[in-house]
Z-matrix of the N, CA and C atoms (Angstrom, degrees):
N
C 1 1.454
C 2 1.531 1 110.26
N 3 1.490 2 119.71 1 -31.60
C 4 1.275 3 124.30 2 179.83
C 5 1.615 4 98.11 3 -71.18
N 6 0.915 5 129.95 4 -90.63
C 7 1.647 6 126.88 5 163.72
C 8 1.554 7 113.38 6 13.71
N 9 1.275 8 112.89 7 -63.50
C 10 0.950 9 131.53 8 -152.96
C 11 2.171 10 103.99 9 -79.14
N 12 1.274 11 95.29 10 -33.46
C 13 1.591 12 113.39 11 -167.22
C 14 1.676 13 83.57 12 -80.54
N 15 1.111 14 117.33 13 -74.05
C 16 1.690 15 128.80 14 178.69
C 17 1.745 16 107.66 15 -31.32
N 18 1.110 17 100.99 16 -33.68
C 19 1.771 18 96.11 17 179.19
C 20 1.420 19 105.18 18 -85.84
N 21 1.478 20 105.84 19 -49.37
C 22 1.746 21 87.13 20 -170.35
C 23 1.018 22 109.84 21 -51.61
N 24 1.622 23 122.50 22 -51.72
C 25 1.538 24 124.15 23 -178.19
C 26 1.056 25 132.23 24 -40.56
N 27 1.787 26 116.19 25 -29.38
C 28 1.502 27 122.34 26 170.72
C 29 1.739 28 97.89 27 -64.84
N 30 1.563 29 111.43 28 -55.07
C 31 1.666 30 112.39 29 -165.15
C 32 1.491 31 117.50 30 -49.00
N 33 1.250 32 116.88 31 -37.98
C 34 1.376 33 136.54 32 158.13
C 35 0.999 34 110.59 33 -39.30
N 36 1.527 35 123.35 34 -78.29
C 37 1.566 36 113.16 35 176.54
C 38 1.432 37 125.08 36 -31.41
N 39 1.720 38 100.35 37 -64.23
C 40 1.217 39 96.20 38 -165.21
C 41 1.879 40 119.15 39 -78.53
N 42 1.125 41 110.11 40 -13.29
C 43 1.664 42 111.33 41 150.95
C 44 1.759 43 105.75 42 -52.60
N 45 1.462 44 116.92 43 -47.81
C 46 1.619 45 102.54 44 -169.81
C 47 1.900 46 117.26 45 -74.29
N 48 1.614 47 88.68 46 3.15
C 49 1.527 48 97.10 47 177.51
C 50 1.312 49 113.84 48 -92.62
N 51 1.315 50 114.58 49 -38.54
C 52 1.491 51 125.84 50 174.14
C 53 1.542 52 119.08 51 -64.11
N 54 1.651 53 120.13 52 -0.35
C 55 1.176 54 122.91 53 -169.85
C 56 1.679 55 103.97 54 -146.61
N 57 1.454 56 95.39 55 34.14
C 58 1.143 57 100.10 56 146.90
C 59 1.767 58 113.96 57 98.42
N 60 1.557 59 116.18 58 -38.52
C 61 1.338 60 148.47 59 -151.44
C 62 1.690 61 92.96 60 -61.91
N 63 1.213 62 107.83 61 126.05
C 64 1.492 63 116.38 62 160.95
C 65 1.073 64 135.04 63 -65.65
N 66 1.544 65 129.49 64 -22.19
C 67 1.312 66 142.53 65 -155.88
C 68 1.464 67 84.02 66 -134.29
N 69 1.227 68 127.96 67 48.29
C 70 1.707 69 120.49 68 127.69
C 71 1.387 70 116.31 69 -87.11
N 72 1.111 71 120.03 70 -67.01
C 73 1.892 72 104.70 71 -161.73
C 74 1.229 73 112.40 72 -68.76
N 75 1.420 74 134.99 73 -0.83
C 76 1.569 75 129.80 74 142.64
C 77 1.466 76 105.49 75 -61.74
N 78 1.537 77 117.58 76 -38.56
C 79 1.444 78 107.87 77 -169.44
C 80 2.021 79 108.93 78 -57.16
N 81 1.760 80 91.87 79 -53.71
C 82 1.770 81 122.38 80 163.10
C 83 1.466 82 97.54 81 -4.52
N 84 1.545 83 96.66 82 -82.23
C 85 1.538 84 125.13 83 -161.29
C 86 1.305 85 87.60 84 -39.79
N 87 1.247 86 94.61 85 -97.13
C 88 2.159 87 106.39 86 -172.90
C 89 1.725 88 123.50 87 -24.98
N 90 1.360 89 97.70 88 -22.84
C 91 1.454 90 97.98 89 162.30
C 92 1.425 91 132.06 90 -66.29
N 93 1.581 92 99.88 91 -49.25
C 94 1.099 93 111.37 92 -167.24
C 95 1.515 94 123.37 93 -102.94
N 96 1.361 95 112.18 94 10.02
C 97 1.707 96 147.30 95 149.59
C 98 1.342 97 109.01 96 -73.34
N 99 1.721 98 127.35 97 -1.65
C 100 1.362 99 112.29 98 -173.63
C 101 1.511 100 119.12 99 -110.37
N 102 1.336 101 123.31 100 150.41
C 103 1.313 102 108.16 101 -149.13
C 104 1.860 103 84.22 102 -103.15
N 105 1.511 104 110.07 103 164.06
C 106 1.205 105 133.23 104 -163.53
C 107 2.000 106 96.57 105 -78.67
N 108 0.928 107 138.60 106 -2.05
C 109 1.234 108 135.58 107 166.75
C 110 1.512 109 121.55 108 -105.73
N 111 1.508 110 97.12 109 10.88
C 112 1.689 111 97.56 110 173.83
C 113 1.658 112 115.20 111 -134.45
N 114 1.369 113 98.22 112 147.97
C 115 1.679 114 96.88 113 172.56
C 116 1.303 115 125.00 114 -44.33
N 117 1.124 116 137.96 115 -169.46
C 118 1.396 117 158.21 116 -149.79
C 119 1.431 118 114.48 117 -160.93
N 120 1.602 119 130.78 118 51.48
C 121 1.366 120 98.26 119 156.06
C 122 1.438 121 162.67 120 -104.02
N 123 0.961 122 114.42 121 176.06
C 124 1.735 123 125.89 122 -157.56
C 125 1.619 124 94.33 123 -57.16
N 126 1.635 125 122.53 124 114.21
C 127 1.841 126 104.81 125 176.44
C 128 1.725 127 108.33 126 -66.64
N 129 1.201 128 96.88 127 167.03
C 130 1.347 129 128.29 128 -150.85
C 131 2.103 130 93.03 129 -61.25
N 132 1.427 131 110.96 130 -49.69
C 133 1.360 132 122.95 131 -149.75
C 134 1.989 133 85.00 132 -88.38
N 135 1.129 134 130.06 133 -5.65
C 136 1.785 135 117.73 134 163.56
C 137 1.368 136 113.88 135 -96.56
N 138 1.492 137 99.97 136 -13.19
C 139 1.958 138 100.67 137 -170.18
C 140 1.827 139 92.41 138 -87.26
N 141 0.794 140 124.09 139 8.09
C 142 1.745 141 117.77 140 -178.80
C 143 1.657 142 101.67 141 -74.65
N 144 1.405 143 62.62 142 167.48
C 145 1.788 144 93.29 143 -158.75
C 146 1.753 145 101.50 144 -69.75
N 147 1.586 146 124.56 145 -22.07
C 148 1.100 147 141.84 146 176.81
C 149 1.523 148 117.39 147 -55.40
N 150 1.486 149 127.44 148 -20.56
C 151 1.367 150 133.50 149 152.95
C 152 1.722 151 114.45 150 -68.44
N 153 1.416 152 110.89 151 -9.48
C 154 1.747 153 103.56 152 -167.64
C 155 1.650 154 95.45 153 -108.92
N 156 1.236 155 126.76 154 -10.46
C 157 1.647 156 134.42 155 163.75
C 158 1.324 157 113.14 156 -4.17
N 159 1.464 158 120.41 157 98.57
C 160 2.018 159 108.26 158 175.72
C 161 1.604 160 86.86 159 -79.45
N 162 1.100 161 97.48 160 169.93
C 163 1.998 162 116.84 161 -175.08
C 164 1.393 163 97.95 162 -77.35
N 165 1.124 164 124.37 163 -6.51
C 166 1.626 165 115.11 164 175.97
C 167 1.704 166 95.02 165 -87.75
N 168 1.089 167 130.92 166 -17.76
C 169 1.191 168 105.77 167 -173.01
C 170 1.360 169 123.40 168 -113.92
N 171 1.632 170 97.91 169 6.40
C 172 1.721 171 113.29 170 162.41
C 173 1.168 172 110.91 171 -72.80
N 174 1.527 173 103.79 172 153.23
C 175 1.608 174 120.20 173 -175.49
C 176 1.880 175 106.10 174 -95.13
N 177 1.512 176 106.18 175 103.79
C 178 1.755 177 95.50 176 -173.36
C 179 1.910 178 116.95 177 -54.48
N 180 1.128 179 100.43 178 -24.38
C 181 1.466 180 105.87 179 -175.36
C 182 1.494 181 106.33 180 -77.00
N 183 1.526 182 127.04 181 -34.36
C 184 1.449 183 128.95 182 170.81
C 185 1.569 184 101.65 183 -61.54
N 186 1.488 185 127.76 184 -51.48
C 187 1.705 186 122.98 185 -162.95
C 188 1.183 187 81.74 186 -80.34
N 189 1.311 188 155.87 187 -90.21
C 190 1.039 189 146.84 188 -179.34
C 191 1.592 190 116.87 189 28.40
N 192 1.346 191 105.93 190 -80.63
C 193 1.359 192 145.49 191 174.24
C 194 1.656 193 104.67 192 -50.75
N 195 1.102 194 131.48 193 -46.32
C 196 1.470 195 145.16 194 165.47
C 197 1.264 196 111.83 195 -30.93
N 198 1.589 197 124.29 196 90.57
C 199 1.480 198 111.71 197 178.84
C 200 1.776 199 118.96 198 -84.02
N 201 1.251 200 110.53 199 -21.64
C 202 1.315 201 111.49 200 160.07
C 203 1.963 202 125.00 201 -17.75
N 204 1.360 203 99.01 202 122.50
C 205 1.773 204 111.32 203 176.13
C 206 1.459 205 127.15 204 -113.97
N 207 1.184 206 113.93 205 89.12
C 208 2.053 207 93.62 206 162.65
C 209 1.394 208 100.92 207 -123.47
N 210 1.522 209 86.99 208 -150.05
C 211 1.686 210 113.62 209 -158.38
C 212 1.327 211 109.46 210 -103.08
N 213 1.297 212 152.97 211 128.28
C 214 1.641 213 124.09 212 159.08
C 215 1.825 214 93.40 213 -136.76
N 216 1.663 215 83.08 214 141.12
C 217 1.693 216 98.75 215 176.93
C 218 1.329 217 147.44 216 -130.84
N 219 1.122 218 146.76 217 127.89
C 220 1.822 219 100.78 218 -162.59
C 221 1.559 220 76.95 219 -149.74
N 222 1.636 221 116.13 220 170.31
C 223 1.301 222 128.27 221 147.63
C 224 1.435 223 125.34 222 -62.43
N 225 1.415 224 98.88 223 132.60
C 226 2.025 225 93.67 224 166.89
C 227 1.565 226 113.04 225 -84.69
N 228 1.096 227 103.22 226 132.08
C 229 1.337 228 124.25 227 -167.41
C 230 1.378 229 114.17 228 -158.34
N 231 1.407 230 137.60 229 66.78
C 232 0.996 231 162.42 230 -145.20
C 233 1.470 232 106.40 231 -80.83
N 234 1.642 233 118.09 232 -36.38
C 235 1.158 234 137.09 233 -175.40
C 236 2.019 235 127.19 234 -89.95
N 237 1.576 236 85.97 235 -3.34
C 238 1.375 237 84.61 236 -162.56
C 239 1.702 238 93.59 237 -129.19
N 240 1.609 239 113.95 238 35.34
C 241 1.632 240 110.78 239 178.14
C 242 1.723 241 113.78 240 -62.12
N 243 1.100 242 106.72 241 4.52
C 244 2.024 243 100.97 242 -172.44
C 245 1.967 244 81.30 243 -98.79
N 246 1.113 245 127.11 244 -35.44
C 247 1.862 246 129.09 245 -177.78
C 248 1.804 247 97.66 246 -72.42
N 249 1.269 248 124.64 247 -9.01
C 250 1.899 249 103.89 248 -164.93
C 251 1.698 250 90.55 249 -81.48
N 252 1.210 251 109.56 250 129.05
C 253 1.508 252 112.36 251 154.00
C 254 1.718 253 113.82 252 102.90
N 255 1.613 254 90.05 253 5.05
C 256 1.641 255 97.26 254 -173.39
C 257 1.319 256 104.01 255 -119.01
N 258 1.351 257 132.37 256 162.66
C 259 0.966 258 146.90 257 -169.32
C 260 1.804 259 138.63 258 -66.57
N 261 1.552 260 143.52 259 66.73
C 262 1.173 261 119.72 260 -135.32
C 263 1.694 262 105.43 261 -74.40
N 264 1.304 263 97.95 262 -150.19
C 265 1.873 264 95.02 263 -171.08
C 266 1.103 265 112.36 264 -64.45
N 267 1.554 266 128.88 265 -32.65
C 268 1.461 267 122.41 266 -178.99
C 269 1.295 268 111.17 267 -82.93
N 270 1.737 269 130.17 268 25.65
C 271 1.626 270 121.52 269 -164.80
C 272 1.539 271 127.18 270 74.38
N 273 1.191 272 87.59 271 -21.59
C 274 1.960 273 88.80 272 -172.20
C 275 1.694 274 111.41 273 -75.80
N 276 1.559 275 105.25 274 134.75
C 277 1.363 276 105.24 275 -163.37
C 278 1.644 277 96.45 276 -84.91
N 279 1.468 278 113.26 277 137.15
C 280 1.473 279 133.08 278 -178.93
C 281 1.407 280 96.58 279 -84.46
N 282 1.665 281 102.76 280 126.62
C 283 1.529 282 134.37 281 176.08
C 284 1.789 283 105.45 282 -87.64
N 285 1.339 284 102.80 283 50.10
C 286 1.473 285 101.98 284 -177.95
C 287 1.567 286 115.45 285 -79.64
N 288 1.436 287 119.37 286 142.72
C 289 1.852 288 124.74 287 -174.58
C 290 1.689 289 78.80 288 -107.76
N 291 1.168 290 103.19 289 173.81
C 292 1.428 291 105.95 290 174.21
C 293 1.591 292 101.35 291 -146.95
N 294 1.325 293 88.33 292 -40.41
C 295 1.631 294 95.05 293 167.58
C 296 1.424 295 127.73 294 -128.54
N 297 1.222 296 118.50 295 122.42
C 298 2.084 297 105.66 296 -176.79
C 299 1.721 298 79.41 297 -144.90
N 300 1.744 299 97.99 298 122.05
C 301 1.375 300 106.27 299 142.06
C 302 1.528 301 124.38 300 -138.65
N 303 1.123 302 114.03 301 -178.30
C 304 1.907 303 113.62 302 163.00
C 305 1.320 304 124.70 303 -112.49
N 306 1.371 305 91.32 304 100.01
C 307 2.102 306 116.93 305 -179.68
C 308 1.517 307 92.69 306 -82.17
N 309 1.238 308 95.41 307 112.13
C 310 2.396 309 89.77 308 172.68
C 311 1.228 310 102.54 309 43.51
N 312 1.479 311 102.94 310 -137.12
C 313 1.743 312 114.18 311 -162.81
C 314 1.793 313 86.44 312 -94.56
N 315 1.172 314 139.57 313 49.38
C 316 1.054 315 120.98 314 141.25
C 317 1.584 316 128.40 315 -114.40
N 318 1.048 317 129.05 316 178.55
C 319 2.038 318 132.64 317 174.68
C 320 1.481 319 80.72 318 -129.28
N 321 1.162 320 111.19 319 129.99
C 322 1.755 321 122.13 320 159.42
C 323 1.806 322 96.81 321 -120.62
N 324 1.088 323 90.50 322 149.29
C 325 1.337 324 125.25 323 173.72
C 326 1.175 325 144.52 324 -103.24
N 327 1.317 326 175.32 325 116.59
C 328 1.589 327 158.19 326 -159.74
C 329 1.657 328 115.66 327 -147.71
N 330 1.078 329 136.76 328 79.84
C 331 1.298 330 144.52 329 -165.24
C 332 1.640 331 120.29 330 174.92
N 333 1.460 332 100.05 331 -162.01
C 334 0.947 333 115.45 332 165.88
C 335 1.819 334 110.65 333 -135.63
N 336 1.922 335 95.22 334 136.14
C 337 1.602 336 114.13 335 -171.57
C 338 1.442 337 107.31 336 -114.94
N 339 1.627 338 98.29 337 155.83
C 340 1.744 339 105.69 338 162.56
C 341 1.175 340 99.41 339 -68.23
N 342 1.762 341 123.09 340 159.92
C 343 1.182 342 134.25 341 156.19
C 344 1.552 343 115.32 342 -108.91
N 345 1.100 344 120.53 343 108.25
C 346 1.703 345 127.05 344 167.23
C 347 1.542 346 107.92 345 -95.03
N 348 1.472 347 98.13 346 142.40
C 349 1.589 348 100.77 347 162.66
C 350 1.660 349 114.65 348 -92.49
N 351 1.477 350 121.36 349 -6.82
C 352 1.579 351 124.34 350 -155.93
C 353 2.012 352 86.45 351 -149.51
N 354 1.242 353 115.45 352 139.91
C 355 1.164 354 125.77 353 155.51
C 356 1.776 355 117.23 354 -28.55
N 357 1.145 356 119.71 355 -81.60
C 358 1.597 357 141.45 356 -169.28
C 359 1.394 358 94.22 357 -82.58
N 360 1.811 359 146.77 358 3.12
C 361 1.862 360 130.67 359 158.25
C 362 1.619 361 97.82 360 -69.19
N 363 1.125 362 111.05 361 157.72
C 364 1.177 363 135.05 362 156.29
C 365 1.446 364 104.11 363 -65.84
N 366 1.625 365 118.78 364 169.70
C 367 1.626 366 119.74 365 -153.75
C 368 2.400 367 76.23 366 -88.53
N 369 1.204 368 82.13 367 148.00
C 370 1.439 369 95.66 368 176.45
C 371 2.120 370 105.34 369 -123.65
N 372 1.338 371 86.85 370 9.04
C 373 2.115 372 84.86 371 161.72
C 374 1.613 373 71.55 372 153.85
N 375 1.830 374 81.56 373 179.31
C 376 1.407 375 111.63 374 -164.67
C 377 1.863 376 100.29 375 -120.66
N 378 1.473 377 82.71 376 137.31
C 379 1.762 378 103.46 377 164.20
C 380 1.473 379 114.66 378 -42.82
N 381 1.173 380 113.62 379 139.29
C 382 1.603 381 97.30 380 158.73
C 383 1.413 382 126.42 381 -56.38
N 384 0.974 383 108.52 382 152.75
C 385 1.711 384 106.09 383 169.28
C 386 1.959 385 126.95 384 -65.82
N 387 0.893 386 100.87 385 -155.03
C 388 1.356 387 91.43 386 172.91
C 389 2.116 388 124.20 387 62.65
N 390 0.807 389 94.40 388 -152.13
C 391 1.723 390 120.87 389 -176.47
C 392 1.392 391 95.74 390 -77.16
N 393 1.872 392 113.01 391 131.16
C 394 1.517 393 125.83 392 161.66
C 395 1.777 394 105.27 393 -143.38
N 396 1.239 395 126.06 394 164.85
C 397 1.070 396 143.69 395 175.15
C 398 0.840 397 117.75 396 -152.47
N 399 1.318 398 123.96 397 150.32
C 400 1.756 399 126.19 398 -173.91
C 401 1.806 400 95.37 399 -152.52
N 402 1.335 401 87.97 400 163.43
C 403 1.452 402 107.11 401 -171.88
C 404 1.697 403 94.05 402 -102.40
N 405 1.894 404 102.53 403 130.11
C 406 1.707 405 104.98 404 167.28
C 407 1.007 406 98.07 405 -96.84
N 408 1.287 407 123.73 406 164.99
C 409 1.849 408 148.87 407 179.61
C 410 1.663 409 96.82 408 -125.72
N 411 1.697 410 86.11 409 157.26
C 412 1.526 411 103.86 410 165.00
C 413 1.403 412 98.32 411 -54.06
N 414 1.559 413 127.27 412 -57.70
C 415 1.493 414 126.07 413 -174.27
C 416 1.539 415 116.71 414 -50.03
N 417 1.100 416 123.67 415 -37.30
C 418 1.606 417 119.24 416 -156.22
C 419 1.379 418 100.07 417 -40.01
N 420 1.454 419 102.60 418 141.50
C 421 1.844 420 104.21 419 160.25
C 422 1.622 421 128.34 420 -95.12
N 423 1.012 422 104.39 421 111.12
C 424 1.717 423 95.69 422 -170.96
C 425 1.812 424 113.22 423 -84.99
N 426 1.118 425 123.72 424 126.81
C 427 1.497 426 103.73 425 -170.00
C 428 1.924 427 96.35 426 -144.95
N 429 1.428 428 87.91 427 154.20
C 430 1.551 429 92.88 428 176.01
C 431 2.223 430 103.10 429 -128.24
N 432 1.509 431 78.77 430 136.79
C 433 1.406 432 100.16 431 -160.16
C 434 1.447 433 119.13 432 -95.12
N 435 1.289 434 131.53 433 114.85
C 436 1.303 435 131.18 434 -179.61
C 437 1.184 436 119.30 435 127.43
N 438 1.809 437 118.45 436 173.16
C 439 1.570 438 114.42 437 -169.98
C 440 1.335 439 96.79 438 86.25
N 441 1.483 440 104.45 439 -170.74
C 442 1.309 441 131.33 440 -154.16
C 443 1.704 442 109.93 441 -97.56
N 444 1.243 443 110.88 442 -41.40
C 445 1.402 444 125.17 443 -175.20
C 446 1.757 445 106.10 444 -76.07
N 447 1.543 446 139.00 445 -32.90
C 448 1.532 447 131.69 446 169.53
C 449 1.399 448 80.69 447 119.44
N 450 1.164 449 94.62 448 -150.01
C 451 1.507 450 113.53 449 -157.71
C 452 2.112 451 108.83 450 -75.89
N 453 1.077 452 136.50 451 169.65
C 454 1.127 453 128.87 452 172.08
C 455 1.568 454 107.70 453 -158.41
N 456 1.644 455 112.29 454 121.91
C 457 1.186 456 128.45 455 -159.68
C 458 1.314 457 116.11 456 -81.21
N 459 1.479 458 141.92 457 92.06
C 460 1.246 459 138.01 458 161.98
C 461 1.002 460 149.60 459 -85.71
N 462 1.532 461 148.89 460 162.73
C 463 1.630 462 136.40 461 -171.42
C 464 1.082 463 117.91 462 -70.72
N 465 1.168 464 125.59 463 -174.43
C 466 1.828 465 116.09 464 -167.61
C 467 1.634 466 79.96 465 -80.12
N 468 1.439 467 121.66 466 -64.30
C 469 1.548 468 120.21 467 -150.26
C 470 1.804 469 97.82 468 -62.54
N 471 1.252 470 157.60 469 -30.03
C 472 1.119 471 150.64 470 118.23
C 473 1.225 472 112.37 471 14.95
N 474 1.602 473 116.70 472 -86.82
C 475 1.383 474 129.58 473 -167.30
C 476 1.454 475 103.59 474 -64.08
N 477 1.335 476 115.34 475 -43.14
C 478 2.024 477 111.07 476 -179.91
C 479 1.666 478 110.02 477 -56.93
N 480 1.443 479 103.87 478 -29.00
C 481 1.685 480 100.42 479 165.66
C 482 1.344 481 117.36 480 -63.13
N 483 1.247 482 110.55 481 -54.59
C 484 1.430 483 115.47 482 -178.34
C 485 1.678 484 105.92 483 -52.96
N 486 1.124 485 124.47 484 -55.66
C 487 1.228 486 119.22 485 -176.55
C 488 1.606 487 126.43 486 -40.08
N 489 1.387 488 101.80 487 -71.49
C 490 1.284 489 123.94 488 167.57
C 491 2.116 490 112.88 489 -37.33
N 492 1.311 491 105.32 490 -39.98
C 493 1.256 492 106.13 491 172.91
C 494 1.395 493 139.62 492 -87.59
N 495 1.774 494 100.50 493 -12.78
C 496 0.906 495 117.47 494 -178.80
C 497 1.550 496 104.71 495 -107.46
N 498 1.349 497 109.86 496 0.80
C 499 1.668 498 101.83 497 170.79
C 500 1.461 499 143.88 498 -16.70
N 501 1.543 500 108.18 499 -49.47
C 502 1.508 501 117.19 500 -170.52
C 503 1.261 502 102.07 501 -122.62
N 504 1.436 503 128.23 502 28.07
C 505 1.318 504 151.39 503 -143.32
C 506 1.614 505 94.47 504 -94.67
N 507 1.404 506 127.03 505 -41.99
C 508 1.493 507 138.63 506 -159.99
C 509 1.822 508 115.37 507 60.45
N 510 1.473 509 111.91 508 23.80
C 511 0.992 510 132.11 509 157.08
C 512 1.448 511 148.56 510 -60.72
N 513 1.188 512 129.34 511 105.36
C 514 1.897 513 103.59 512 -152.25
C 515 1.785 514 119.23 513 -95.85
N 516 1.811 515 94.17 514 129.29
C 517 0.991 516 109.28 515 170.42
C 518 2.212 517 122.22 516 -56.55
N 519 0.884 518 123.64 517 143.82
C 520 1.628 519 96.58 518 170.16
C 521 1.802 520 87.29 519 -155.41
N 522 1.199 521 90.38 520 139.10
C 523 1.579 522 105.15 521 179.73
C 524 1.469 523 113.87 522 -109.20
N 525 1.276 524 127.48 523 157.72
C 526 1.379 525 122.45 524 171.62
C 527 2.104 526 98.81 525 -134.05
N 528 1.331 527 91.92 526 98.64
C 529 1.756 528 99.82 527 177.87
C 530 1.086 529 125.35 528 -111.63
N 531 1.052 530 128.08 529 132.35
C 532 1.451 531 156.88 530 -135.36
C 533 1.970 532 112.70 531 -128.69
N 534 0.996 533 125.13 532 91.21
C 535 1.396 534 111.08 533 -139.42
C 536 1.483 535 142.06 534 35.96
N 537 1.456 536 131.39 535 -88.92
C 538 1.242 537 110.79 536 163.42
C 539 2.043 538 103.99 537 -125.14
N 540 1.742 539 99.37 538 38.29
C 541 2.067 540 102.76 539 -153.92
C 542 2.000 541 61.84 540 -107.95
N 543 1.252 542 83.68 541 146.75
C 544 2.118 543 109.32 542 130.72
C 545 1.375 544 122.20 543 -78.12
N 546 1.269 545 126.39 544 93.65
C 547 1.071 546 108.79 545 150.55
C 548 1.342 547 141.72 546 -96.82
N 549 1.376 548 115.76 547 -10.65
C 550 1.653 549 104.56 548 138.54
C 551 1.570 550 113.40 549 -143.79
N 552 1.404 551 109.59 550 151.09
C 553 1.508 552 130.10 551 -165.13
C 554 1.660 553 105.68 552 -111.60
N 555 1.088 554 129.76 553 128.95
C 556 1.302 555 134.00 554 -147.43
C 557 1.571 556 92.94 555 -157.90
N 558 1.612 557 98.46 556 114.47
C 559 1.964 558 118.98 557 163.86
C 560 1.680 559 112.22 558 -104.23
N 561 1.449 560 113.42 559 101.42
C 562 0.829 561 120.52 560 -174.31
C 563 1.543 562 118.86 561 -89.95
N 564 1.182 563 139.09 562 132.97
C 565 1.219 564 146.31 563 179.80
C 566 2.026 565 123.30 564 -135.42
């Protein structure tokens, strides 16, 4: 169980490194200064209430401002929201969306995603579950992925078709976000 506490705590860190957070490799340190006969706890300034934030109560002009970039991805699977975030037979937690559409200039989200810091890493943790939103731009790139020809660039209202149709598709969504903007939207097949 100690093993086990000592690892998450490293994974933690280094998720709070990939997102930017200053007070990981003090966190690092303190981890790895701890001796195997004592607990592990969570410091005071990650256990805040500021990780449980619904999007209504973010400030768009603060994410805005957020230059921070990764990856997040999941399958659409519209049908299987009681499976997003749980475990399949081999343990591995399912990156299920259940819902992604385009309301105006927004992408909403409903699931659970991989988290990448780089296009081509493997997922290095998982999205929260639940409710996401992101801000579209004139820039965002919308693209649909696969086949013979590479990638192929479409309009936002394009890609909201695709979405909507490809819902229960088991197809993967993957985002590339940039504070709280899309800047590119990617239908993977």
């Amino acid at each position: 169980m100690k093993k086990i506490s000592l690892l998450l705590a490293i994974v933690f860190c280094f998720s709070l490194v990939g997102c930017g957070k200053d007070t990981a490799p003090a966190a690092l340190e303190s981890t790895n200064s701890v001796e195997t006969n004592q607990s592990t706890e969570i410091p005071e300034d990650t256990a805040s209430e500021d990780f449980a934030e619904t999007p209504d109560s973010v400030d768009n002009e603060e994410a805005e401002e957020d230059d921070g970039t990764y990856w997040l991805s999941g399958y659409l699977k519209s049908s299987e929201k009681d499976k997003s975030g749980e475990p399949d037979e081999y343990g591995v937690i399912q990156p299920i969306i259940y819902v992604a559409k385009i309301d105006g200039d927004s992408l909403i989200i409903e699931g659970t995603t991989n988290f990448r810091n780089e296009e081509s890493q493997d997922p290095v943790g998982m999205g929260p579950g639940d409710y996401a939103e992101f801000i579209i731009t004139d820039e965002t790139v919308f693209q649909m992925v696969g086949g013979e020809y590479g990638p192929e660039t479409v309009t936002k209202e394009e890609f909201a078709g695709y979405l909507e149709s490809c819902a229960d598709s088991g197809i993967l969504l993957d985002l590339k976000i940039t504070g709280a903007k899309v800047t590119i939207a990617k239908i993977r097949s």
